[in-house]
C-alpha positions as CSV (number, residue, x, y, z in Angstrom):
1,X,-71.3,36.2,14.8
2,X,-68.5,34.1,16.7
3,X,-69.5,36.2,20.0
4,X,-73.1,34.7,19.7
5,X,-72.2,31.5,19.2
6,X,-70.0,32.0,22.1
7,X,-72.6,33.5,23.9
8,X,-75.0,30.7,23.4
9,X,-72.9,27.5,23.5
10,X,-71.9,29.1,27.3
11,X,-75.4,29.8,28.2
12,X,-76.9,26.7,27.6
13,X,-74.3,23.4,28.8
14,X,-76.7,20.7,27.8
15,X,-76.6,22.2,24.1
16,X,-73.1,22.2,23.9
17,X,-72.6,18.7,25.3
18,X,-74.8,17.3,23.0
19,X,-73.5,19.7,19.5
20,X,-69.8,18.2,20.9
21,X,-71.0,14.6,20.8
22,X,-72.0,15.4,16.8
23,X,-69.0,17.1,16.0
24,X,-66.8,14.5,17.3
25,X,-68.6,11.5,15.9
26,X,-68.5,13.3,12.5
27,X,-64.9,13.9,13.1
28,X,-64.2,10.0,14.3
29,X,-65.2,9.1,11.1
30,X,-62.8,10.5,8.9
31,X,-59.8,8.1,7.8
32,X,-56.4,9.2,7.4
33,X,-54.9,6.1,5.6
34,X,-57.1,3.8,7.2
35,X,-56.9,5.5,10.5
36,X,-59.5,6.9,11.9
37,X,-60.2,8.2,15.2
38,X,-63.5,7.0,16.5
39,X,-64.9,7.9,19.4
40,X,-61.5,9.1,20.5
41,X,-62.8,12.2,18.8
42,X,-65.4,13.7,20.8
43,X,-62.4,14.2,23.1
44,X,-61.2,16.9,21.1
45,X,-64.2,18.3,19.8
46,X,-64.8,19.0,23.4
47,X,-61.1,20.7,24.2
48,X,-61.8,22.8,20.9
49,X,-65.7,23.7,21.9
50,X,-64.1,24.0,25.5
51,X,-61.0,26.7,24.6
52,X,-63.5,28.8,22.8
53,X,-66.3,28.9,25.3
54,X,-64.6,27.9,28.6
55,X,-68.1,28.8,30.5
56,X,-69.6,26.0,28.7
57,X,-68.2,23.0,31.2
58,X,-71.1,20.8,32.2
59,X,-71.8,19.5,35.7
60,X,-69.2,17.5,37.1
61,X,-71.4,14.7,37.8
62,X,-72.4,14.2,33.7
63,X,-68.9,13.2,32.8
64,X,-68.9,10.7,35.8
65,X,-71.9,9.2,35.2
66,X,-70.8,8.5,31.8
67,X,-67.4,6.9,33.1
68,X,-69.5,4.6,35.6
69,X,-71.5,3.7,32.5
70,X,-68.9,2.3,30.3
71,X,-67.0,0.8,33.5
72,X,-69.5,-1.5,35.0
73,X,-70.5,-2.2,30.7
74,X,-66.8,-3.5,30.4
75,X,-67.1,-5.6,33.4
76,X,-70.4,-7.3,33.2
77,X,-69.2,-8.1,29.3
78,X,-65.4,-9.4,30.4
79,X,-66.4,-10.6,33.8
80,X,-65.7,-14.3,33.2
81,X,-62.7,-13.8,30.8
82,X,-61.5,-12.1,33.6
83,X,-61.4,-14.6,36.2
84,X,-60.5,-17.2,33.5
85,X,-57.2,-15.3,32.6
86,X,-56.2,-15.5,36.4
87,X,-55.0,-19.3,35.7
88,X,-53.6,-20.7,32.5
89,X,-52.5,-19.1,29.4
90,X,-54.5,-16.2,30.8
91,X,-51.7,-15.5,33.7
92,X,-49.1,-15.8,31.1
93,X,-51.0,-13.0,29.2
94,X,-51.4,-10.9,31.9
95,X,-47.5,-10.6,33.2
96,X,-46.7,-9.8,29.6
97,X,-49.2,-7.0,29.8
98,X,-48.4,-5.8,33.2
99,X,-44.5,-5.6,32.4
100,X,-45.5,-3.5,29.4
101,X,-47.8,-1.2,31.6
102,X,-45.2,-1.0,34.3
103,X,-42.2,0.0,31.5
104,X,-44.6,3.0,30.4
105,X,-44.6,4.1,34.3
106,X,-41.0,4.0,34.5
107,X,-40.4,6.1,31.1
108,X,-43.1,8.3,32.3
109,X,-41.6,9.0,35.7
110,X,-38.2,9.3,33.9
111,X,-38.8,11.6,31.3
112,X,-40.9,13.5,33.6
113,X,-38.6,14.2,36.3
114,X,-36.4,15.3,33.4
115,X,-38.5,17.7,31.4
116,X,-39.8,19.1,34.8
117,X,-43.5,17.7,34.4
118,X,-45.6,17.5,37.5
119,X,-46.7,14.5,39.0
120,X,-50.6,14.7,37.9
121,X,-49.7,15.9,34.1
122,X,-47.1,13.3,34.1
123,X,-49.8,10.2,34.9
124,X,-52.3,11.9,32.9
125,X,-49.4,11.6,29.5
126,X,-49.3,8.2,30.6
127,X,-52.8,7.6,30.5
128,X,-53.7,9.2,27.6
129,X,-50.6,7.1,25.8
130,X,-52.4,3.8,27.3
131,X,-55.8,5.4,26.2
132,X,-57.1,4.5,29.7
133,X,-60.0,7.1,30.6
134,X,-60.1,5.3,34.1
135,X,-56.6,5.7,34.7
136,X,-57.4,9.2,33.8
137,X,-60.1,9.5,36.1
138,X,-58.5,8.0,39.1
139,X,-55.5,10.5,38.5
140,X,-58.1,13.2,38.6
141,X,-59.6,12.0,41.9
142,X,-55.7,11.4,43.1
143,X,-54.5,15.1,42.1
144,X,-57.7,16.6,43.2
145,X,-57.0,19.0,39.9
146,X,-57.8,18.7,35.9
147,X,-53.7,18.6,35.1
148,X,-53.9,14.8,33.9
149,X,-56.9,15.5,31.7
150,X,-54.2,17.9,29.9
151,X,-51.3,15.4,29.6
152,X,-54.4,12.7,28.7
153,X,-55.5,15.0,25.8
154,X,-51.9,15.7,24.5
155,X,-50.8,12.2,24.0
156,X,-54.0,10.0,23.3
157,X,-53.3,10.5,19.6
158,X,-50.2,8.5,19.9
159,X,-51.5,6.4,22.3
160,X,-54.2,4.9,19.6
161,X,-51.8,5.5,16.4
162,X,-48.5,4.2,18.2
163,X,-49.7,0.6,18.9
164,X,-51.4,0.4,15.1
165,X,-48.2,1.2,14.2
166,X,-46.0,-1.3,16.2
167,X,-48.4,-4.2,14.9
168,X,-47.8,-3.1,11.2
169,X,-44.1,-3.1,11.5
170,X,-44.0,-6.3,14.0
171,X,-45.6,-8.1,11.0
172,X,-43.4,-6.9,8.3
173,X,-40.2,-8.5,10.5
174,X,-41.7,-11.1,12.2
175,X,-43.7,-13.6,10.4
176,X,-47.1,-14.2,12.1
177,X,-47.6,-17.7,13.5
178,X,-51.6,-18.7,14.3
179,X,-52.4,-20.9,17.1
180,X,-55.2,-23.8,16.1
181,X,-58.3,-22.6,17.5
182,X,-60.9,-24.4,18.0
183,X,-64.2,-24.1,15.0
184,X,-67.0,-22.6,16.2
185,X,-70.7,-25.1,16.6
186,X,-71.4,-26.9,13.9
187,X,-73.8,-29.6,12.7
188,X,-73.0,-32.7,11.0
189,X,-75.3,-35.6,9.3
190,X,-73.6,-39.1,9.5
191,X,-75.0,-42.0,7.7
192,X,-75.1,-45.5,10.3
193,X,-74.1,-47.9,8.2
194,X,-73.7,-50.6,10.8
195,X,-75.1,-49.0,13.8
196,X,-73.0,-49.0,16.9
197,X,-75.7,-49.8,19.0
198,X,-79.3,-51.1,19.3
199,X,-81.1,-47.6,20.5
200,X,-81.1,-44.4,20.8
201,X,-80.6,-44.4,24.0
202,X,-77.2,-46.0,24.1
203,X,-76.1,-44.0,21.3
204,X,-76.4,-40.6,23.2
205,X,-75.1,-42.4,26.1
206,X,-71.5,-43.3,23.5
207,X,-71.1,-39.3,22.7
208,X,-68.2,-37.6,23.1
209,X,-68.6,-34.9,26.0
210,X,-70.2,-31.6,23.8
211,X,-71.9,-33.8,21.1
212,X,-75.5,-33.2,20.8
213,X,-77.9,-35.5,18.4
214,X,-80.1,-33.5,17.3
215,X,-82.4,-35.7,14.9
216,X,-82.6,-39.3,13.3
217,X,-83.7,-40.2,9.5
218,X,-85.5,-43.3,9.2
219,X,-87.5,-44.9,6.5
220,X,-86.7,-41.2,4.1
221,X,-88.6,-40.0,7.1
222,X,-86.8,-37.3,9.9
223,X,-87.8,-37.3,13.5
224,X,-86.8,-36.3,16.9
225,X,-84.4,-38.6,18.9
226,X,-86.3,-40.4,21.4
227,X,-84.4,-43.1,23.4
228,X,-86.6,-46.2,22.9
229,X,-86.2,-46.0,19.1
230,X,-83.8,-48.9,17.4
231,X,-81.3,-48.1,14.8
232,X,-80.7,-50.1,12.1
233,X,-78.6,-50.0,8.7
234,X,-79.3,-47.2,6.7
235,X,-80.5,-45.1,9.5
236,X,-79.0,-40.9,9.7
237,X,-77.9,-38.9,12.4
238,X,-78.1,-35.4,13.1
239,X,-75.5,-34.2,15.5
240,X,-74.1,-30.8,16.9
241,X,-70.9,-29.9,18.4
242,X,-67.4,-28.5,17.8
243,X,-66.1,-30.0,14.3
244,X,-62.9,-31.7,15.4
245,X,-65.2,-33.3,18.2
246,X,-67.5,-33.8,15.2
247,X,-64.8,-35.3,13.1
248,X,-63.6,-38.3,16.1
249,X,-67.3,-39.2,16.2
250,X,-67.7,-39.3,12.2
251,X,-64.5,-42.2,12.4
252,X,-66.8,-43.7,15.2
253,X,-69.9,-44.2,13.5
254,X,-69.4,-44.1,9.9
255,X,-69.4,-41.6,7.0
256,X,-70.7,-38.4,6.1
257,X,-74.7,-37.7,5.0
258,X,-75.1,-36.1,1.9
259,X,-77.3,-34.1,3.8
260,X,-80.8,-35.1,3.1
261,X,-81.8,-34.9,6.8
262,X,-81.0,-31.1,6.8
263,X,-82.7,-30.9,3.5
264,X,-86.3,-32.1,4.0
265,X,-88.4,-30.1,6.1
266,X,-91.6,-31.5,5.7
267,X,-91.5,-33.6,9.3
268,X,-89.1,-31.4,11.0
269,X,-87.2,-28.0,10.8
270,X,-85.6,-25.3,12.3
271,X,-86.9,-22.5,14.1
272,X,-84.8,-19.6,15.8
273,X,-86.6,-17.3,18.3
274,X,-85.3,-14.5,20.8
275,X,-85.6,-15.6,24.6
276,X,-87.8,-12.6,25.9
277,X,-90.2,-14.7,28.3
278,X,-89.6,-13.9,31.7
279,X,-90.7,-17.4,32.8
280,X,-87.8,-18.9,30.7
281,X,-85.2,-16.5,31.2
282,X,-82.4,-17.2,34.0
283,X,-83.7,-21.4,33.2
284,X,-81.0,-24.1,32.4
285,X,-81.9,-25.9,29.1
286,X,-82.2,-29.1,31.1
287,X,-85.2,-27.3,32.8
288,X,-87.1,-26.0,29.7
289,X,-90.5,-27.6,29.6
290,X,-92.4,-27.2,26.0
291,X,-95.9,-27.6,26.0
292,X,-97.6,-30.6,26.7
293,X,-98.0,-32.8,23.6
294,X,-94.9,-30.8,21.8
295,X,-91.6,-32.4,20.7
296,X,-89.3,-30.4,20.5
297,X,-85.4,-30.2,20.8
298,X,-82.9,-27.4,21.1
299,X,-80.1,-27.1,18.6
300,X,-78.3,-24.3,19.4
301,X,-77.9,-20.7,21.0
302,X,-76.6,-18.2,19.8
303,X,-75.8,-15.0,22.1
304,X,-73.9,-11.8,20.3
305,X,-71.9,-12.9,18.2
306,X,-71.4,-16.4,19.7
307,X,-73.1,-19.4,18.9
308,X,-73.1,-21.8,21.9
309,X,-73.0,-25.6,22.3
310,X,-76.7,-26.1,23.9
311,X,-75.2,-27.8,27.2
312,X,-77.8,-28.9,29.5
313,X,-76.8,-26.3,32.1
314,X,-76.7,-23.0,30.1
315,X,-78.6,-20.4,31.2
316,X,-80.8,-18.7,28.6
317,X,-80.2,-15.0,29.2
318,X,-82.6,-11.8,27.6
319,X,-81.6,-11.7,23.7
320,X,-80.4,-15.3,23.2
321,X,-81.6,-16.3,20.0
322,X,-82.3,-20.5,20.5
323,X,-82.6,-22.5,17.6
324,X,-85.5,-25.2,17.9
325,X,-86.1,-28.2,16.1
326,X,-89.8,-29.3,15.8
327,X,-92.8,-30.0,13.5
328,X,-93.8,-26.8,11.3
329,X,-97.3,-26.9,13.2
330,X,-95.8,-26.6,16.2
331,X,-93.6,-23.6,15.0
332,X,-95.9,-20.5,16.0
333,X,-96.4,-22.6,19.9
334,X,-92.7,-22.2,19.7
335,X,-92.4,-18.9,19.4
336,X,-94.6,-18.1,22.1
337,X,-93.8,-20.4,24.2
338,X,-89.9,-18.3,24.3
339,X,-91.5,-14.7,23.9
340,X,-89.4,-14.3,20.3
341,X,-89.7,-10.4,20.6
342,X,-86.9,-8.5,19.4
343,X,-87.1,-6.0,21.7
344,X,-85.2,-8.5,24.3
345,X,-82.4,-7.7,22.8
346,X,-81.9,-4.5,24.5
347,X,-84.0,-5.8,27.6
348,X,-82.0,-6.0,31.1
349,X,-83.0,-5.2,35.0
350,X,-82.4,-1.9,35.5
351,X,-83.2,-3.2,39.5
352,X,-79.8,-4.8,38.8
353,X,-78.1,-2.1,37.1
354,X,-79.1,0.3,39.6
355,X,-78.1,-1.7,42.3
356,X,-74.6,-3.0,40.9
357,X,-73.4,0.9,39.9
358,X,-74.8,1.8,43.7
359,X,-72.0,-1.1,45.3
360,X,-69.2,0.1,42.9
361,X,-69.6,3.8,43.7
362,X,-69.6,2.4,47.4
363,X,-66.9,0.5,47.1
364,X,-64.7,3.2,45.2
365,X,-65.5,5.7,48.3
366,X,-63.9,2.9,50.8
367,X,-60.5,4.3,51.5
368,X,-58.2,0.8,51.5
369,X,-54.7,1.5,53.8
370,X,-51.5,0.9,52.4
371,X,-48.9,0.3,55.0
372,X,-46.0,2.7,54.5
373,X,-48.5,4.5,51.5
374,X,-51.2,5.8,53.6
375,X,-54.5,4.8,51.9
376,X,-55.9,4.9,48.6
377,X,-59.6,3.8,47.0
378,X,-60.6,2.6,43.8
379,X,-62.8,5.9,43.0
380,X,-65.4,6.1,40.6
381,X,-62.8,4.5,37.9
382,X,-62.1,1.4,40.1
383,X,-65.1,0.9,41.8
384,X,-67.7,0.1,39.5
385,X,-65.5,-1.7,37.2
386,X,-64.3,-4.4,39.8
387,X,-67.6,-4.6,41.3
388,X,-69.3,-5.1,37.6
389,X,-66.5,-7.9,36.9
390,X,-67.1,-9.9,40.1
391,X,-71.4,-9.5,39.1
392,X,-70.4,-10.6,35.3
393,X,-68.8,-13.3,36.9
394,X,-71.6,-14.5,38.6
395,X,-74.3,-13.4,36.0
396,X,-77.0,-14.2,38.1
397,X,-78.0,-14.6,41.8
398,X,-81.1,-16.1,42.4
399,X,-83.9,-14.2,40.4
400,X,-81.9,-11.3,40.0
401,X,-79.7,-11.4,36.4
402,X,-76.7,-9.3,35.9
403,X,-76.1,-10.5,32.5
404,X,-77.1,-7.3,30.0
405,X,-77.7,-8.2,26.6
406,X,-74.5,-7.4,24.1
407,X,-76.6,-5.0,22.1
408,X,-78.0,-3.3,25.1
409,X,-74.3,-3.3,26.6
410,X,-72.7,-1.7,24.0
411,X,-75.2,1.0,23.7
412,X,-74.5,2.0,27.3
413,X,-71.0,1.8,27.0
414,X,-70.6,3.6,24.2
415,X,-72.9,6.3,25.4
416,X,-71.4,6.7,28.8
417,X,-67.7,6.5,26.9
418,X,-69.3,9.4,24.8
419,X,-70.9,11.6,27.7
420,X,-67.3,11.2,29.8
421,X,-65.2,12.4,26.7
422,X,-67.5,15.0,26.1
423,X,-67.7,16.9,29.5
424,X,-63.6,16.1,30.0
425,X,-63.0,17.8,27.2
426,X,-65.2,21.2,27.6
427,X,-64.0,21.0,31.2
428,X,-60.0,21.2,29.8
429,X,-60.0,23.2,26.7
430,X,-58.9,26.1,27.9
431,X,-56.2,24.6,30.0
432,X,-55.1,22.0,27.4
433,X,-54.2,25.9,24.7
434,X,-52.5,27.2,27.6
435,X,-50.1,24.5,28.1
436,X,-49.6,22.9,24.8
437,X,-48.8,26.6,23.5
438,X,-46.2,26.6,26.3
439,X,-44.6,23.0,25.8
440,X,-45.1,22.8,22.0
441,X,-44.4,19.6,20.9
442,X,-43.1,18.4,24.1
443,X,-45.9,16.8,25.4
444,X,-46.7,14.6,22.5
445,X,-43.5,13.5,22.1
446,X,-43.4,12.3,25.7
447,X,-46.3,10.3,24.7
448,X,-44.9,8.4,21.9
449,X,-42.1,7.4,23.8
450,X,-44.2,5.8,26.5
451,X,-46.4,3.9,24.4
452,X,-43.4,2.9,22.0
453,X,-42.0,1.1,25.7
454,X,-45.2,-0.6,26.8
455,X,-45.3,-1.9,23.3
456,X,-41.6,-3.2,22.7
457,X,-41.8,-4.7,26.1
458,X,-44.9,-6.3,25.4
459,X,-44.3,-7.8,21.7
460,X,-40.5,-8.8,22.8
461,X,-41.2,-10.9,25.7
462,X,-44.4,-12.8,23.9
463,X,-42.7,-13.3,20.9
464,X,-39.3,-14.3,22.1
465,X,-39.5,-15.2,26.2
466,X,-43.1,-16.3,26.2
467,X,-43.5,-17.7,22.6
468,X,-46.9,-16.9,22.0
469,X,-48.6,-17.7,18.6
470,X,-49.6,-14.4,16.8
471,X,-53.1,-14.3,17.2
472,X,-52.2,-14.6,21.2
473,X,-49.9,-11.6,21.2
474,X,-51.6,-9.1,18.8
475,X,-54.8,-9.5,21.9
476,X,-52.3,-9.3,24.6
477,X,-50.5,-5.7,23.0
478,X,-54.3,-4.2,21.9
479,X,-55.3,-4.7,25.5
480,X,-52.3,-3.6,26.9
481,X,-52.8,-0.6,24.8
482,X,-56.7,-0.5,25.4
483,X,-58.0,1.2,23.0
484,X,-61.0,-0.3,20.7
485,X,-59.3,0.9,17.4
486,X,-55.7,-1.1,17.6
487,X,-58.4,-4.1,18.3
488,X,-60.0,-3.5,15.6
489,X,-56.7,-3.4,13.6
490,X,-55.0,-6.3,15.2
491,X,-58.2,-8.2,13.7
492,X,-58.5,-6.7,10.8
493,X,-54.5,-7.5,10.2
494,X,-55.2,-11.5,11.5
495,X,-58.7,-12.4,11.3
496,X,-58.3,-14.8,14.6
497,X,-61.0,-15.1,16.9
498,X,-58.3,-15.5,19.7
499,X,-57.4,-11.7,19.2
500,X,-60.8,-10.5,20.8
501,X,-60.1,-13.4,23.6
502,X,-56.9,-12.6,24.8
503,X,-57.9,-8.9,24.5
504,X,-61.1,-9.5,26.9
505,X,-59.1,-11.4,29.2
506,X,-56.7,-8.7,30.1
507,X,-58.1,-6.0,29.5
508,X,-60.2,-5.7,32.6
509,X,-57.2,-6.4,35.0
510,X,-54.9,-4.0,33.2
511,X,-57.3,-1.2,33.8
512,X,-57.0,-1.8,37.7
513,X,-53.7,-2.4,37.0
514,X,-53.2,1.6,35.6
515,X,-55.9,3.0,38.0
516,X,-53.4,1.5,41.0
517,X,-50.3,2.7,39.2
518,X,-52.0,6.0,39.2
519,X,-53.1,6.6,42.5
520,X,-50.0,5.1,44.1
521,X,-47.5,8.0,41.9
522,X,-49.7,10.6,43.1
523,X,-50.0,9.5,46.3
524,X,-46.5,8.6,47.2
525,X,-44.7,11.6,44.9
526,X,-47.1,14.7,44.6
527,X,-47.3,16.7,47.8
């Protein structure tokens, strides 16, 4: 019975690929005191599929393809936070994380040279302890061999466990300190007693910078703002914007609404719709033109997970979802007039895609000389990624949009993540038995001792050199460490939206940062 399995699992690639995908996911989802592996798991579905049928390896080129997938995903996503945490706190962040990554290359090297290890196993333990599957990739490429996708598989588990733990016990010693961050948009209804000026007009004009008003009340009756219109006693306000901006222009113009504004709908309400009209998508707010003889007023936008201050030179991207205040007969016209189709959500240029994947597999072929070093290139790992970062930047160029919706980009990230892990691991099953059964515990051990150093080095200096609140810290360590699930756990353990920033902001340039470390080792020390 095992020999037919055998049999067919090797004859047919593209059905193993695909049963190791299920078998993994169903593994990633079983928790071990809240600790579960994720997609981590397909990894070693594949290395246990792989040692049993080692004839079942798919085509190189399916693994990379999957890797350029999630790559240039991660950088159209973290492009800006990644050019924003080149200056500011963000620098700070990133020489925290760098001295971690670069105290996990020195133990690796160490403890290497010491246990004997060669030079391509010993990047791929300290890849798979930084759960980096670029870093893995590049050291592939470097070594020209499959040895790091061993040491990768042998010391991921600690790489994703280690970290989880270090937060928990950081935590129990060290009591958490939470930076103020800013509240997310938010409306606010403010009754003019004494109006602080005669119109409209000079009203918007007195705003705080990222104060919107959004809608008046006058004579129990709501309309849209328009700047001729005098205020006088009595009168209501609708504004938007961040609520301590909100709460300096409440002390400006007088008290608090009980809401009746927000309340009556009969003259005015709220409509959100998806942005899905190619005519309005890649269009500044200050640009968007409603129908002739419609009033109409944007509120807010909300993109993901993030709801965004309607600035008059935001971009509406595929999948925004813009909230609209007008009359409830002009509702429906609104809805046209942006597309509202859900579908957008998962809309993007796949001219664009195409294109940005075919300049970062370009420029990971480009061999960049190193005096002293030789030359070294970004490969498939480096390529795409710092391409997709420098397009996510931009977001758009003329007609053509970069920008993928975060719905649409987490599907192909995942996916790609998935198909890489997959074909890795059929590819080094067999390999992996051989030498775990001839190192025993070795290996992992090595692991745990890297990651430990990276994250010691890490938590020290923020908490004690750098002084960094919490929140700050936990992000800076899970993107140090890389992997989604000590993320996940670091915001689980804080609830900070600050975590996920400081995460995305290093996260990107710590990748390149391990892909370099990589190719340099192997370049300089293997022969």
């Amino acid at each position: 019975m095992l020999e037919s399995v055998r049999q067919l699992l090797e004859q047919s690639p593209m059905l193993t690929l695909f049963a190791v995908i299920g078998l993994g996911y169903a593994l990633g989802q079983v928790s071990v005191l809240g600790f579960s592996l994720g997609v981590g798991a397909v990894l070693f579905a594949g290395l246990f599929v792989g040692a049993m049928t080692p004839k079942a390896a798919p085509p190189g080129m399916v693994g990379s393809i999957g890797l350029i997938m999630f790559l240039y995903g991660i950088g159209i996503q973290y492009g800006r936070q990644f050019f924003a945490g080149l200056r500011g706190p963000g620098l700070k962040w990133n020489l925290i994380a760098c001295a971690g990554v670069l105290a996990a290359l020195a133990v690796t090297l160490l403890l290497g040279k010491v246990a004997g290890i060669s030079v391509p196993l010993s990047m791929g333990l300290f890849s798979g302890s930084l759960t980096n599957t670029a870093a893995l990739q590049a050291a592939i490429d470097a070594a020209g061999s499959a040895d790091p996708a061993i040491g990768y598989s042998a010391t991921y588990p600690f790489g994703v466990i280690g970290p989880i733990f270090c937060l928990f016990a950081f935590a129990r010693f060290v009591k958490p300190r939470l930076a103020a961050v800013p509240g997310s948009v938010k409306t606010l209804e403010i009754a003019l007693s004494e109006p602080p000026c005669e119109t409209v007009a000079d009203l918007i004009s007195s705003l705080p910078p990222g104060v919107e008003l959004i809608a008046i009340r006058q004579g129990g009756a709501n309309k849209l703002p328009e700047a001729h219109t005098r205020l006088t006693a009595g009168d209501a306000v609708l504004l938007v914007g961040a609520p301590e901006t909100l709460e300096k222009t409440q002390l400006a113009l007088g008290p608090a609404a009980p809401g009746t504004l927000i309340k009556d709908r009969k003259a005015l309400d709220l409509v959100r719709v998806f942005v899905s009209r190619p005519e309005i998508v890649g269009t500044p707010l200050w640009k968007v033109a409603f129908p002739e003889g419609m009033d109409a007023k944007i509120a807010e936008v909300r993109r993901g997970d993030s709801l965004l201050f309607p600035h008059p030179d935001l971009l509406l991207e595929y999948g925004d979802c813009v909230g609209v205040v007008a009359s409830r007969e002009a509702l429906p016209h609104i809805r046209r007039h942006f597309g509202d189709s859900l579908k957008s959500t998962a809309e993007f240029s796949y001219a664009s895609v195409g294109l940005g994947m075919s300049l970062g597999v370009l420029l990971g072929l480009l061999k960049i000389p190193v005096p002293g070093l030789g030359s070294f290139s970004l490969g498939l790992a480096g390529g795409p990624l710092l391409v997709a970062l420098v397009l996510g930047q931009f977001r758009r160029i003329g007609s053509l949009s970069w920008h993928i919706p975060l719905s649409a980009n987490i599907t192909l990230r995942n996916f790609g993540l998935t198909l890489f892990l997959a074909a890795l691991g059929l590819g080094s099953g067999g390999p992996f038995v051989k030498t775990v059964s001839e190192t025993g515990f070795m290996l992992p051990g090595i692991g745990a001792v890297i990651i430990l150093a990276a994250m010691l080095v890490v938590l020290l200096l923020g908490q004690h050199v750098f002084k960094l609140s919490s929140d700050d810290l936990y992000g800076v360590a899970s993107g140090a460490a890389g992997n989604p699930a000590i993320l996940a756990y670091a915001n689980r353990a804080l609830q900070s939206d600050r975590v996920d920033a400081a995460y995305a902001t290093i996260f990107p340039s710590m990748t390149i940062a391990k892909i370099i470390c990589v190719q340099v080792v192997i370049g300089i020390l293997h022969p």
